[in-house]
DRENMI-691821 format. One record per residue (C-alpha): z, x, y; residue number from 0; residue in three letters; chain. Coordinates in steps of 0.25 Angstrom, whole numbers. Each point is the difference from the previous one (the first is absolute). Layout:
BEGIN
    pz    px    py seq type mol
     Z     X     Y NUM  Ala   A
...
This chain:
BEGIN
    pz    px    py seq type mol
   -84  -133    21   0  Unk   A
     0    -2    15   1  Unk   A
     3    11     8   2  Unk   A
    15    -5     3   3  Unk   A
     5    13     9   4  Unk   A
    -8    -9     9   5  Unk   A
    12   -10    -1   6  Unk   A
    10    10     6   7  Unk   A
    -1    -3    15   8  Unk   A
     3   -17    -5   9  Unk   A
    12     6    -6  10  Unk   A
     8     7    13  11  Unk   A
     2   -16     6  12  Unk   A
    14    -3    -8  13  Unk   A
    13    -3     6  14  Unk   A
    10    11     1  15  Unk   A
    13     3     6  16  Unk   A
    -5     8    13  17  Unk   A
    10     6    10  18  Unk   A
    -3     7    14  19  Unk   A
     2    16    -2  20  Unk   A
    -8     9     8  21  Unk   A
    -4    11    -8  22  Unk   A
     6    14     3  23  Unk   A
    -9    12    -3  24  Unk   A
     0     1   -16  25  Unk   A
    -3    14    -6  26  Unk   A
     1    -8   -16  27  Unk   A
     3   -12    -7  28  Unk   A
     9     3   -12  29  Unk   A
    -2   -11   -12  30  Unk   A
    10    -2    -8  31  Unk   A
    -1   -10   -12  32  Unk   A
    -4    -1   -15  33  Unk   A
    -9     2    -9  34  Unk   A
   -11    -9     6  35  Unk   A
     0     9    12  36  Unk   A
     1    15    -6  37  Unk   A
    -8    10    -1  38  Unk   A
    -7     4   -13  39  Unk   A
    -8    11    -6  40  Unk   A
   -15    -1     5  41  Unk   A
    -4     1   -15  42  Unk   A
     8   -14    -3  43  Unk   A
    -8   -14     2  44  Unk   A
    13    -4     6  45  Unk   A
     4     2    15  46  Unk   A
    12    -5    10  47  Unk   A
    -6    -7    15  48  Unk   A
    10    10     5  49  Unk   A
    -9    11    -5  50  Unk   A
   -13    -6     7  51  Unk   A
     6    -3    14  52  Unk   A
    -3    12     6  53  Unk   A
   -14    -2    -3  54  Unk   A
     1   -10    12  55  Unk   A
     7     8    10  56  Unk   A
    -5     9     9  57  Unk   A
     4    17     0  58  Unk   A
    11    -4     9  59  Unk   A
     7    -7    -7  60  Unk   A
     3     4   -16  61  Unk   A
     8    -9   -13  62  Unk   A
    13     7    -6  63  Unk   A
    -2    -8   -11  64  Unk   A
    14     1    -9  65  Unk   A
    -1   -13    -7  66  Unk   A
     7     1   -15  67  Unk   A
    -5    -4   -13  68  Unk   A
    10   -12    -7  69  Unk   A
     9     2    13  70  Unk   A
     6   -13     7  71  Unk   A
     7    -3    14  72  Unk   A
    14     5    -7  73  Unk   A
    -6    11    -8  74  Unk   A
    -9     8    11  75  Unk   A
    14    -1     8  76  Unk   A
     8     4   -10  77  Unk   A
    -6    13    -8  78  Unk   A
     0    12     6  79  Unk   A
   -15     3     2  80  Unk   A
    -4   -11     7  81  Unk   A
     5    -7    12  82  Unk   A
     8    14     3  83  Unk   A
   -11     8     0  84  Unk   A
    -8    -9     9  85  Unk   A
    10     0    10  86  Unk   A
    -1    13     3  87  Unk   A
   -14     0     3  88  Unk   A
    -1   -12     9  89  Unk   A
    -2     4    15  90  Unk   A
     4    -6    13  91  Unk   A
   -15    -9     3  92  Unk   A
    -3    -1   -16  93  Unk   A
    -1   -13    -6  94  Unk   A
     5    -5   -15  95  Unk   A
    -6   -11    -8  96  Unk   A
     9    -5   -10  97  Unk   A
    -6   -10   -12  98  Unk   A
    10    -3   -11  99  Unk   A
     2   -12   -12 100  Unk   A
    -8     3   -11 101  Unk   A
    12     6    -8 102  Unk   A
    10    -5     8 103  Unk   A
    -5   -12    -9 104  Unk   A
     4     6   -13 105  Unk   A
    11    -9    -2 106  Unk   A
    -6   -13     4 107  Unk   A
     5     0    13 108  Unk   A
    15     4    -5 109  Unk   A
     7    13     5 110  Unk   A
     0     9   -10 111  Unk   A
    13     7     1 112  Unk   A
     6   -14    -1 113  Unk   A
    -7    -4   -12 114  Unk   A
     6    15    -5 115  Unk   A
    13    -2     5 116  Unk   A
     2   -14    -8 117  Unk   A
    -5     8   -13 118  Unk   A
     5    15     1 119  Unk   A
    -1     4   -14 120  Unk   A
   -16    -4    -4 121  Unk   A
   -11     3     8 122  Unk   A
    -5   -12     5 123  Unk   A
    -4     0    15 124  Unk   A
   -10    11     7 125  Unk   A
     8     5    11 126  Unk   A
   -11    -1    11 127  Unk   A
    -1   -13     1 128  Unk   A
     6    -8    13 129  Unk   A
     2   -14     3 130  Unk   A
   -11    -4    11 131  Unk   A
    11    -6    10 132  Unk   A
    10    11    -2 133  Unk   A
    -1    13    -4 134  Unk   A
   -15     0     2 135  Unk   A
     3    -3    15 136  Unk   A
    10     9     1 137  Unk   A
    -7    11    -4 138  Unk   A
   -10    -5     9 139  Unk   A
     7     2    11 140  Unk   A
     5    12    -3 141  Unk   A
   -14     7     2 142  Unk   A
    -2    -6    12 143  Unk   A
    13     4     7 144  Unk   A
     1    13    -6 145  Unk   A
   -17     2     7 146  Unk   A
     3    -5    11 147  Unk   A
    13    10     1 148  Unk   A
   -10     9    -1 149  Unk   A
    -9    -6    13 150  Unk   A
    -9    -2   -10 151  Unk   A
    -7   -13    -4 152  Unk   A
     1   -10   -11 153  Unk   A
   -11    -9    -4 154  Unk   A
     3    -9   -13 155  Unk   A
   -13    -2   -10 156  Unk   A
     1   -11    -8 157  Unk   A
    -4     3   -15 158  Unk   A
   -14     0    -6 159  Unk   A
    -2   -14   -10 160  Unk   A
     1     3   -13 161  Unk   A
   -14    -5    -7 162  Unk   A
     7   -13    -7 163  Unk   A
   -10   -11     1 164  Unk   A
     0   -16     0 165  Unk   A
   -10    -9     2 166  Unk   A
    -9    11    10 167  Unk   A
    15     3     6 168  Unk   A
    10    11    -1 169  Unk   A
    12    -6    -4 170  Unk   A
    14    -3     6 171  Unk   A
     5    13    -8 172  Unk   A
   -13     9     3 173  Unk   A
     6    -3    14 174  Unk   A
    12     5    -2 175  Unk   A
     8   -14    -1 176  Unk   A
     7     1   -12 177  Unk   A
     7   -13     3 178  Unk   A
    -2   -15    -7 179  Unk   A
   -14    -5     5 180  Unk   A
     0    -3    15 181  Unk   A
    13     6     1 182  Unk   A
     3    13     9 183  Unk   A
    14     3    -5 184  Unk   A
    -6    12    -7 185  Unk   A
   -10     3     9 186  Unk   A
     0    16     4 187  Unk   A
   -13    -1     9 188  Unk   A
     9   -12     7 189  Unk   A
    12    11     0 190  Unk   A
    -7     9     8 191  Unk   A
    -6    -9    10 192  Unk   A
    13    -5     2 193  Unk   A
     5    17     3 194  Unk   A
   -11     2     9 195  Unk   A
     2   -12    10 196  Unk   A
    16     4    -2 197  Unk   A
    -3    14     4 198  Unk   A
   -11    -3    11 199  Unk   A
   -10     9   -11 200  Unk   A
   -13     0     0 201  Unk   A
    -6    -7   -14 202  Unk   A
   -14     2    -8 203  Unk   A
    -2   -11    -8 204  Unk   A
    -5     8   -11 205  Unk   A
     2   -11   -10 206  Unk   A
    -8   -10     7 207  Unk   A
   -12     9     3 208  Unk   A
    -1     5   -13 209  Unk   A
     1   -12    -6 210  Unk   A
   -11    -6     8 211  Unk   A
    -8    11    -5 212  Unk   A
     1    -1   -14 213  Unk   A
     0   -15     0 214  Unk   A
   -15     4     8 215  Unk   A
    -4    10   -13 216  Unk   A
     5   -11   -12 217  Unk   A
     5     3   -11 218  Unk   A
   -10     6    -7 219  Unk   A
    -3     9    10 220  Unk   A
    13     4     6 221  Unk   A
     4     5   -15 222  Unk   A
   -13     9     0 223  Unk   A
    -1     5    12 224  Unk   A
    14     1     7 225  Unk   A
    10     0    -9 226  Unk   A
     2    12   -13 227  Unk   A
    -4    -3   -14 228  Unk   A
    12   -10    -6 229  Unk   A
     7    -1    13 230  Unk   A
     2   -10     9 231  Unk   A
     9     7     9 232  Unk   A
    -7    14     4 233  Unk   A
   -12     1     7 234  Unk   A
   -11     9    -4 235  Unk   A
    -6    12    12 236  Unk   A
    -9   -14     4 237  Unk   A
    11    -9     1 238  Unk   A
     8     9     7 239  Unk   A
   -10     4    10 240  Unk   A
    -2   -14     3 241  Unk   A
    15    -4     2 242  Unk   A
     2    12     8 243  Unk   A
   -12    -6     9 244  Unk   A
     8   -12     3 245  Unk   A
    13     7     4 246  Unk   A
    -8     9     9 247  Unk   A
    -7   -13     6 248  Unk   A
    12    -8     3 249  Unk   A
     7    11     7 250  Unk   A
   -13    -1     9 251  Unk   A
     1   -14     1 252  Unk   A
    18     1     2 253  Unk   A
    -2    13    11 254  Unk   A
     7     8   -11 255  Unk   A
    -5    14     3 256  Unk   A
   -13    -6     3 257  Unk   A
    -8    12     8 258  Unk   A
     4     9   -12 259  Unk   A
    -7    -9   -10 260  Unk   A
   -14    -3    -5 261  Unk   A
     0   -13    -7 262  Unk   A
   -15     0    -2 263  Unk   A
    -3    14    -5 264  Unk   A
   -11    -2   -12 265  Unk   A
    -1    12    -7 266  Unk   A
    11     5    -4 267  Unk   A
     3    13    -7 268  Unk   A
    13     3   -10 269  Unk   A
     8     9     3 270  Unk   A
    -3     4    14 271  Unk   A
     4    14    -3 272  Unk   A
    -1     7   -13 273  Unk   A
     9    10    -3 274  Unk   A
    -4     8   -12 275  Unk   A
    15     8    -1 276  Unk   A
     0    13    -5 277  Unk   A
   -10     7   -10 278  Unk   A
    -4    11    -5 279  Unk   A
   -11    11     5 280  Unk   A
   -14    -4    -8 281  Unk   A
     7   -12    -6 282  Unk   A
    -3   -15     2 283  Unk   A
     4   -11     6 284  Unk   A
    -4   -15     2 285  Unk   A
     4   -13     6 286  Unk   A
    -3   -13    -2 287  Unk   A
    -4    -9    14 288  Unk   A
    -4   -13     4 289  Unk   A
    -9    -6     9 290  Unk   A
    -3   -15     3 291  Unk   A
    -9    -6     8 292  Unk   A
    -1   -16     8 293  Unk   A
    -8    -5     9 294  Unk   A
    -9    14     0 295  Unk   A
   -13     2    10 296  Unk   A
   -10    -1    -4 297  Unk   A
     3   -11   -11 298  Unk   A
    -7    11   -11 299  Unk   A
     3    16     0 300  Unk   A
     6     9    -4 301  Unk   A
    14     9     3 302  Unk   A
    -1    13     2 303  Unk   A
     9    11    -5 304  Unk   A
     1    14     4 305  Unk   A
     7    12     0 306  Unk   A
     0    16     0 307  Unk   A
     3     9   -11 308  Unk   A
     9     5    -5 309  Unk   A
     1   -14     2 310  Unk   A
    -8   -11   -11 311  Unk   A
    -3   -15    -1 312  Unk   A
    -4    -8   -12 313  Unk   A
    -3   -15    -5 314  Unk   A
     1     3   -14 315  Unk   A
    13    11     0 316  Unk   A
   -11     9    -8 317  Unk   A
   -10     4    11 318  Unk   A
     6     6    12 319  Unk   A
    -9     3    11 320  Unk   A
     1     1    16 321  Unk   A
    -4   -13     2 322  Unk   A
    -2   -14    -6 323  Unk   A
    -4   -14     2 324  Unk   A
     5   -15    -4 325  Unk   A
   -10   -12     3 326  Unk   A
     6   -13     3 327  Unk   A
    -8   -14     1 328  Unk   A
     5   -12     9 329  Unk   A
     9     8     8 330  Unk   A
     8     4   -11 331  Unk   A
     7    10    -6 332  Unk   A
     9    -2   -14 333  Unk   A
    10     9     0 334  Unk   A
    -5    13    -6 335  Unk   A
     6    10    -5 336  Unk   A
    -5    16     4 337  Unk   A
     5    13    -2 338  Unk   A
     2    11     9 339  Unk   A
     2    16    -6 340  Unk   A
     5    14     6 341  Unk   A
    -4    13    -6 342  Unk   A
     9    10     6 343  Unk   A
    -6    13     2 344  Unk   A
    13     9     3 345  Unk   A
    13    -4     4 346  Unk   A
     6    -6    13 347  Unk   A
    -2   -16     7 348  Unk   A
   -14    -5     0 349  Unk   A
    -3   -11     7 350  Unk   A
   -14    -8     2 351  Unk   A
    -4   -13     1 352  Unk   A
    -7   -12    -5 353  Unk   A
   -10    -8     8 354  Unk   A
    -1   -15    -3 355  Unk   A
   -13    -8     7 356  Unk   A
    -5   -13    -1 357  Unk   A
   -10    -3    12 358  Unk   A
     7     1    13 359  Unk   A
    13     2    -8 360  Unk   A
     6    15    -2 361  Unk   A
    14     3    -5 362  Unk   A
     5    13    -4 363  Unk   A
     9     3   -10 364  Unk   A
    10    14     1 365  Unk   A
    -2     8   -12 366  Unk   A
    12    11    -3 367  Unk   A
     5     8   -12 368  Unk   A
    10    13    -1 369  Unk   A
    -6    10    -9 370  Unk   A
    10     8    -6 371  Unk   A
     0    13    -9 372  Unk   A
    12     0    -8 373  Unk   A
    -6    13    -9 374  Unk   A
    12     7     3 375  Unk   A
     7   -11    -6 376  Unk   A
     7    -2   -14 377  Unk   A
    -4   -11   -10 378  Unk   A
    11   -10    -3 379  Unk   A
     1   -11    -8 380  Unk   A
     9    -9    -6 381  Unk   A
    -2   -12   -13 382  Unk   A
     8   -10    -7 383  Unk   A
    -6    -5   -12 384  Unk   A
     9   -11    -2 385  Unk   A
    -1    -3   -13 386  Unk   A
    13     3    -6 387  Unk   A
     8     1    13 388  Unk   A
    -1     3    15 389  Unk   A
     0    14    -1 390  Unk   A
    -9    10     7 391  Unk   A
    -8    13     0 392  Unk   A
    -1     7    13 393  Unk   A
    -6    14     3 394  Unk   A
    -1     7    14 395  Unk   A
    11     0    10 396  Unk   A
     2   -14     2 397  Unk   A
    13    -9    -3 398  Unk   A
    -2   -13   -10 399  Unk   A
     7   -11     6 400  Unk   A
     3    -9   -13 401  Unk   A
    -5   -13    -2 402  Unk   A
     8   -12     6 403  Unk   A
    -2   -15     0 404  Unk   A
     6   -11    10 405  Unk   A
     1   -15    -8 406  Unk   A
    -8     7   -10 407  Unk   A
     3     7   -13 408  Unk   A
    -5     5   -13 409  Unk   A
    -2    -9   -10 410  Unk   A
    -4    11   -12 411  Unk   A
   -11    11    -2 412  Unk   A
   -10    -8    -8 413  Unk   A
   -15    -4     1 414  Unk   A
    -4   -11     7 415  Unk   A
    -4    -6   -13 416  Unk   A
     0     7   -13 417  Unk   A
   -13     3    -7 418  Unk   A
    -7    -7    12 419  Unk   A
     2     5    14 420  Unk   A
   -13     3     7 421  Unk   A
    -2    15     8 422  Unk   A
    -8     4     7 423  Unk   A
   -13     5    -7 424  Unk   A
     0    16    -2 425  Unk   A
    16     0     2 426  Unk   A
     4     5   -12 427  Unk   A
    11    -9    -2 428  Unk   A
     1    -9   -13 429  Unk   A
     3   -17     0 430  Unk   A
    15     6    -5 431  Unk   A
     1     8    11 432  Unk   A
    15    -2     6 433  Unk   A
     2    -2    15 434  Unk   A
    12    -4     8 435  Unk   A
     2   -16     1 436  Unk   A
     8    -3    12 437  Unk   A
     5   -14     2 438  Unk   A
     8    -6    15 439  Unk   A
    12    -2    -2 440  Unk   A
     4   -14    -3 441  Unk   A
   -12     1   -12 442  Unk   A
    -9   -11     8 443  Unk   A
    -9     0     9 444  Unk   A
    -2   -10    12 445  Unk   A
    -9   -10    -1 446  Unk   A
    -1     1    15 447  Unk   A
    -5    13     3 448  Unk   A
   -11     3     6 449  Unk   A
     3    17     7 450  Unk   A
     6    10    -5 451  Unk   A
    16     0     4 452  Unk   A
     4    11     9 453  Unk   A
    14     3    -8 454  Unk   A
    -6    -1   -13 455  Unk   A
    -6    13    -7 456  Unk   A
    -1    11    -9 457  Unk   A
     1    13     8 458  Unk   A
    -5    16    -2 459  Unk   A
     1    13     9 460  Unk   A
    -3    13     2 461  Unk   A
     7     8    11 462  Unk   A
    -1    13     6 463  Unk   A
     6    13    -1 464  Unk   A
     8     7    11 465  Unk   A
    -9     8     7 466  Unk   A
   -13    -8    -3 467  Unk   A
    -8   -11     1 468  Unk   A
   -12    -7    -9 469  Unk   A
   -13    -7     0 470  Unk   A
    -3   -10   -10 471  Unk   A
   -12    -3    -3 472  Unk   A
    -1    -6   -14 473  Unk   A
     8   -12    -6 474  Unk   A
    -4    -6   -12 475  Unk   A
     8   -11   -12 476  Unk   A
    -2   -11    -7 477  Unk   A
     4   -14     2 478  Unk   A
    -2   -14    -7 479  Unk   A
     7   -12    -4 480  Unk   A
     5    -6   -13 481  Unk   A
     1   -11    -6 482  Unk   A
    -9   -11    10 483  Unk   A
   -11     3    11 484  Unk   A
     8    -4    11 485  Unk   A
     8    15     4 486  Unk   A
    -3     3    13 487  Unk   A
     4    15     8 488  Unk   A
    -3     7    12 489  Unk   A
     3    15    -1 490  Unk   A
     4     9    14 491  Unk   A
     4    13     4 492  Unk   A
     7     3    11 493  Unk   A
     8    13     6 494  Unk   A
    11   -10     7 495  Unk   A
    11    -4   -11 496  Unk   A
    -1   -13     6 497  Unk   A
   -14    -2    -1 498  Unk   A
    -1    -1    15 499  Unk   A
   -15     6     1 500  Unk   A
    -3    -3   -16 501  Unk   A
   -16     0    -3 502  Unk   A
    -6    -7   -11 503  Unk   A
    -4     7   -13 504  Unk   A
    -6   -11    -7 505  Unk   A
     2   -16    -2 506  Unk   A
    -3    -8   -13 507  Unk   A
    -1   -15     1 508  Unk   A
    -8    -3   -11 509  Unk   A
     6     7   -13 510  Unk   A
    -4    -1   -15 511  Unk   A
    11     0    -8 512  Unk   A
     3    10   -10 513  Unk   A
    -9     9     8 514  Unk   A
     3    14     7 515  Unk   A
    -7     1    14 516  Unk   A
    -3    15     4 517  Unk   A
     5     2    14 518  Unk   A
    -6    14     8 519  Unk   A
     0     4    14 520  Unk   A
     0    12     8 521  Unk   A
     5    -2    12 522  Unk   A
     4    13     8 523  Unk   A
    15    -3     4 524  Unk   A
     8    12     7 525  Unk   A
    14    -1    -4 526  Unk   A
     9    10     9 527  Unk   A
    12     8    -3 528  Unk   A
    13    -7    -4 529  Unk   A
    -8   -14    -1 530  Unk   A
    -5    -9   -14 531  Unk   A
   -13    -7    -3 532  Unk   A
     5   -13    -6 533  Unk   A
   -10    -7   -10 534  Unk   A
     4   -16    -2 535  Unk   A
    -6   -10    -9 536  Unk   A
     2   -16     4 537  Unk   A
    -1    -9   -12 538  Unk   A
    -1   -15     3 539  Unk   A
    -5   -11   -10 540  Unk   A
    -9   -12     2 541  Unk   A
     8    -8    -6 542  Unk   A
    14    -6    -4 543  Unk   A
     2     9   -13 544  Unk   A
     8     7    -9 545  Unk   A
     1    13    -8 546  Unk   A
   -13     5     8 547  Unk   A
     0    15     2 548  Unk   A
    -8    10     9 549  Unk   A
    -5    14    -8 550  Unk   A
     0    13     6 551  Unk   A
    -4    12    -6 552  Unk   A
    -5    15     3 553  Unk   A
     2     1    13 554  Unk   A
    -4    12     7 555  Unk   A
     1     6    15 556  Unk   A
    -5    13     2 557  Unk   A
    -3     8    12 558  Unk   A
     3    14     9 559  Unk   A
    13     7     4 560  Unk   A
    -1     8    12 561  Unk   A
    13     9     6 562  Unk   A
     6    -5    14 563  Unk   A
     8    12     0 564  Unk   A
     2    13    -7 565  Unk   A
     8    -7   -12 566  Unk   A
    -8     6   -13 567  Unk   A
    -5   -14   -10 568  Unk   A
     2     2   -14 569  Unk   A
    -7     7    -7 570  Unk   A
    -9   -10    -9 571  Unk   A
    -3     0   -14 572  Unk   A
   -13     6    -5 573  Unk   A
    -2     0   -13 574  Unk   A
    -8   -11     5 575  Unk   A
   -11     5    12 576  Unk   A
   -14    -4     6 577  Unk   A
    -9    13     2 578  Unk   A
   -12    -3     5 579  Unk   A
    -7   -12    -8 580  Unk   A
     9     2   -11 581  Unk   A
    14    -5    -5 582  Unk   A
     8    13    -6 583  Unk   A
     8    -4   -11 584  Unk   A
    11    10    -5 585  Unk   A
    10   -11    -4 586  Unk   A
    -6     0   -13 587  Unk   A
     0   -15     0 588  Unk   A
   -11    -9     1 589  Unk   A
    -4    -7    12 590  Unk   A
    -6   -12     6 591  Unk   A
    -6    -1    14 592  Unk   A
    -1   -15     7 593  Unk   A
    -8    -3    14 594  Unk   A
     9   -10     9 595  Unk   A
    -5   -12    -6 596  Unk   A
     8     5   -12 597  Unk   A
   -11     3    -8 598  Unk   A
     2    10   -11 599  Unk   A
   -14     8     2 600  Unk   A
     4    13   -10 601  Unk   A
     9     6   -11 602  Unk   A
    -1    13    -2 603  Unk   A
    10     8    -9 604  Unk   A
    -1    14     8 605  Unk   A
    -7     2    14 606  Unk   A
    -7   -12     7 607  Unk   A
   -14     2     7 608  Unk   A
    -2   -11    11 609  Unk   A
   -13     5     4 610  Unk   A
    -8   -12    -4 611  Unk   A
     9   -10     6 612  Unk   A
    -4    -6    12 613  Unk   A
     9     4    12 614  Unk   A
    12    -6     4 615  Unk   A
    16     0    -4 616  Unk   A
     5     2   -14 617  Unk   A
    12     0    -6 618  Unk   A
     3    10   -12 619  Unk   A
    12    -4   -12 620  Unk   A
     4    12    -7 621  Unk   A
    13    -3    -9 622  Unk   A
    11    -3    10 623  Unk   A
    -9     7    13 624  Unk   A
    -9    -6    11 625  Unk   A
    -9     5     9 626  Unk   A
   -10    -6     9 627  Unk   A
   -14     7     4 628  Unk   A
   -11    -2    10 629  Unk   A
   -13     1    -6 630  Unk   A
C-alpha cells in the first residue's frame, strides 16, 4: 500500500464554518463526546482521537479528555458524572471541543423520549437518542453557553465517518445524514454547522476530513488498518492517531490554539506519561506503550528506547532490559506495541524516565509509581458465587454492598447451556455448572447498539469500615454470554457511585456463546474511609434479539484493610491462615486454591503447600472461608 499518511496535508483544504476569535491563553482543551473519542485501556486494539490529541500539543497545553462510552448530546448533559463534573474543571482561558451524533442516532433521527412517551408501557425507544434540529441543537447550545459562562471556549467537532462504503465513497448515512438520499432533514453534521454560524462558534469539520481520509485508504485498507476488527464505527490506536492528526492540523490551519499545537509531529509516543499507580515493595509491574513513526530521517533506522533501573523496557513483554531498539524502513514505523516495567525496591514514589530517539528526534516519557507496604495491613476478601443466588462471603473488616441491577435483572441460576458450556481450561467448573443469567428489562435487546448504556448495569461493592481505609489489589469473575455470539460488555470500577472517575476492567466484543471468559486484574485502588469501590458490568448485544442473557460467576475482590484511626477491625476468622509458603487448615474441610484467572491449581484435604507454585496472588476456598495470599 502507498504510504497514504502522506495524504494528510491534501486533506486540511475543506470548507468549514470559521469565525474570528482571538485566542486567549489556554491552560487545556476538555473533550467531551462518545465513544469514538474516549479513552481506552492501552492493552485494547481500540482507542478514542481524544485519547491521542495530546500527542500533538506541546507541554503547555494538556487534553482533559472526558468523552463517554454510549453517551449522546442529551445523555452527557443529563447524567450526573458527565457534563457536571466537567464543569467544574474548566478554567477561565480553557478551551472545550465538543463532537456529538453517533448515538444521538439511535432512534433514526427521532427523539427518544418522544418515541417513549407515545409507548409508555414497552420498551421501545433508547432514550439518548435526539432529533438532529431540535433537541440535538438544543443541547448543543447548551454547552456552548454554559463554556462560555465559564470564559471558557467552545469549539464544535463534527463527528468521525462511520466506515460505510459505496462505490469507493462513504455513504450519506456514514456521514451522519440519516435522511432520504440528497435530503438533509436528518442531517446531524448539517445541525451542527447550523449551531456554530448561530453561535459565532468556531467548527472542525471532522466529518469531512475524516472522511477524505478514509476514502484515500479504500475499503480494504481502512477496515485493516484504521478501524477495529468487525467494526465500522471505532477506530483502532492507527486510526485514531491519524484522526487526531487532522484535528490538530485544522486548528493550525483555523488559528485555534495554533502556537500550542504541532501538527506535524512523526514519532509519536502513547501515553505520554505512564503512571504505573501503586505496587508493592519487590513486586512488578508493567505497561503497555506505543510508538509510531511517519516521514522518519533517515528513511531506514531504528527507534531507540531507554531507561534506568529500577526502571525496564521490552519488545516482547518477556525480556526486560535498560534499553531497546525497533527498526523501521521507508520512514516508517507501524504502530508497535512495547512495554515498560518498575521493580520497587522499598516503599515510597519513584519516578524515572523513558528516553525515545529516532535521529534528531528525542522525547522523553515521565515514568512514576507509589510503592506502598501494607504488611501492617489486614487481608480481606469478599466472593459471590452466584450460582444459586446473589449471596456473599466476606472476610476482614470490610462491608459487602449487595448486588444491584438498573434495566437489568436476573433471569435464573443456570448454565449457560446444560451439559455444553465452555470454561476456561484448568477452571475446575463442569459444562452444568450454574451461573447467574441476567436479561434487560423489557427481554430484547436493540438491534441498534453499538456501546455500552450508561444507565444499564448489573452493580457490586465493597465499602469500608469506620476507622479505615483499604487497598484492592485483586479482582477476578467470570463472564460470557448465552444462547448467540453477539453478547457484548464492558466491565468498570469506580470509587464515585456515579461513575464519574470509572476505569475499565475489561471489554469483550467478540464473545462465543455458551462460553465463560476469566476476567483478572490487579489494579492497586485505595479506597478511603467512609467511601465504596463500586464494580459494574455493561451488557449490550450486537443485534435485535430476544432471551439473550449475560453470565457472571465467582466474582472475587480481595485486598488490605489498614486502620485510619484507633478503631480495633474485627478479628478475622483463622481456622483458615497463610504461614510462610503453607496454607494451614484447621477447618477440617477440604480446600481448593485458584489464581486470578480462576484457575483451580490444588485441592488439598488438610494443609496446603504453595511452595511450587509460581509467584503471584491466590485465592483459597475452604467451606464457606476465603482468603487471599501473595506468594
Amino acid at each position: 500500500m502507498k504510504n497514504k499518511t502522506l495524504l494528510i496535508s491534501a486533506f486540511v483544504a475543506v470548507v468549514t464554518v470559521v469565525c474570528a476569535v482571538l485566542p486567549m491563553q489556554a491552560k487545556k482543551v476538555h473533550t467531551i463526546g462518545d465513544s469514538t473519542m474516549a479513552t481506552y485501556d492501552e492493552t485494547s486494539d481500540k482507542r478514542g482521537w481524544g485519547q491521542m490529541l495530546n500527542q500533538f500539543f506541546t507541554s503547555e497545553l494538556q487534553v482533559n479528555n472526558r468523552a463517554k462510552s454510549g453517551a449522546s448530546s442529551k445523555s452527557f448533559y443529563n447524567e450526573a458524572p458527565y457534563w457536571a463534573t466537567v464543569k467544574t474543571q474548566i478554567a477561565a482561558g480553557d478551551y472545550v471541543f465538543i463532537q456529538f451524533a453517533h448515538n444521538d442516532e439511535k432512534n433514526n433521527g427521532v427523539d427518544g423520549d418522544e418515541v417513549q412517551a407515545a409507548n409508555p408501557d414497552s420498551v421501545v425507544a433508547d432514550t439518548r437518542g435526539t432529533a438532529p434540529f431540535t433537541t440535538y441543537k438544543e443541547y448543543l447550545r447548551k454547552y456552548v453557553d454554559e463554556t462560555r459562562a465559564l470564559d471558557a471556549t467552545p469549539v464544535l467537532v463534527t463527528p468521525i465517518v462511520r466506515r460505510y462504503f459505496s462505490g469507493g465513497k462513504i455513504t450519506q448515512k456514514g456521514r451522519h445524514n440519516l435522511s432520504a438520499e440528497g435530503k438533509h432533514d436528518l442531517d446531524y453534521v448539517q445541525a451542527m454547522k447550523e449551531v456554530a454560524q448561530e453561535k459565532d462558534v468556531q467548527l472542525i469539520d471532522h466529518t469531512e476530513l475524516t472522511a477524505q481520509m478514509v476514502e484515500a485508504y479504500g475499503d480494504a485498507d481502512s477496515k485493516e488498518q484504521l478501524y477495529c476488527a468487525g467494526d465500522n464505527t471505532h477506530t483502532s490506536a492507527t486510526g485514531a492517531m491519524l484522526f487526531a492528526r487532522l484535528v490538530a492540523q485544522d486548528m493550525v490551519r483555523q488559528g485555534i490554539l495554533s502556537e500550542y499545537v504541532d501538527a506535524d509531529a512523526s514519532l509519536i509516543i502513547n501515553p505520554a506519561t505512564v503512571d504505573f499507580g501503586k505496587g508493592y515493595p519487590q513486586a512488578t509491574k508493567t505497561y503497555e506503550c506505543t510508538v509510531m513513526g511517519m516521514d522518519l530521517v533517515p528513511a531506514d533506522g531504528v527507534v531507540s528506547l531507554s531507561t534506568a533501573a529500577p526502571f525496564a523496557v521490552s519488545v516482547d513483554g518477556v525480556a526486560y532490559t535498560e534499553s531497546a531498539t525497533l527498526n523501521y524502513n521507508n520512514g516508517n514505523l507501524a504502530l508497535t506495541r512495547f512495554y515498560v516495567s518498575c521493580t520497587a525496591q522499598e516503599a515510597g514514589i519513584i519516578e524515572g524516565a523513558l528516553t525515545v530517539t529516532c535521529g534528531d528526534i528525542v522525547k522523553n516519557v515521565s515514568l512514576q509509581m507509589e510503592s506502598v507496604d501494607l504488611s501492617d495491613g489486614e487481608p480481606f476478601s469478599v466472593f459471590w458465587e452466584l450460582s444459586q443466588n446473589d449471596s456473599f462471603v466476606s472476610t476482614g473488616a470490610v462491608t459487602p454492598v449487595a448486588e444491584s441491577w438498573s434495566k437489568m435483572y436476573v433471569q435464573k441460576y443456570a448454565a449457560p447451556k446444560n451439559e455444553a458450556t465452555v470454561w476456561p481450561e484448568g477452571s475446575g467448573r463442569g459444562a452444568s455448572d450454574k451461573t447467574q443469567r441476567n436479561l434487560l428489562e423489557g427481554d430484547v435487546w436493540p438491534g441498534s447498539e453499538i456501546d455500552a448504556v450508561s444507565d444499564r448495569y448489573i452493580q457490586f461493592g465493597v465499602s469500608t469500615n469506620p476507622g479505615t481505609k483499604f487497598t484492592v489489589d485483586t479482582i477476578g469473575l467470570y463472564v460470557g454470554g448465552a444462547g448467540g455470539n453477539g453478547m457484548r460488555w464492558r466491565i468498570e470500577y469506580s470509587t464515585d457511585e456515579n461513575f464519574g472517575n470509572e476505569v475499565v476492567l475489561a471489554e469483550y466484543l467478540s464473545a462465543t456463546s455458551n462460553t465463560m471468559y476469566a476476567i483478572e486484574a490487579m489494579p492497586m485502588v485505595e479506597v478511603p474511609e467512609e467511601q465504596t469501590l463500586y464494580i459494574r458490568i455493561y451488557p449490550w448485544y450486537k443485534d435485535n434479539a430476544t432471551g439473550k442473557t449475560i453470565c457472571l460467576s465467582n466474582l472475587y475482590v480481595g485486598g488490605v484493610v489498614t486502620k485510619t484511626s484507633g478503631v480495633e477491625r474485627a478479628e478475622s476468622d483463622n481456622t483458615i491462615a497463610y504461614v510462610g509458603n503453607v496454607v494451614k487448615n484447621a477447618s477440617g474441610k477440604p480446600l481448593s486454591v485458584f489464581n486470578t484467572a480462576g484457575v483451580c491449581v490444588m485441592r488439598e484435604s488438610g494443609d496446603a503447600d504453595l511452595s511450587h507454585l509460581a509467584s503471584g496472588v491466590y485465592v483459597v476456598k475452604c467451606d464457606n472461608r476465603v482468603l487471599k495470599v501473595l506468594r
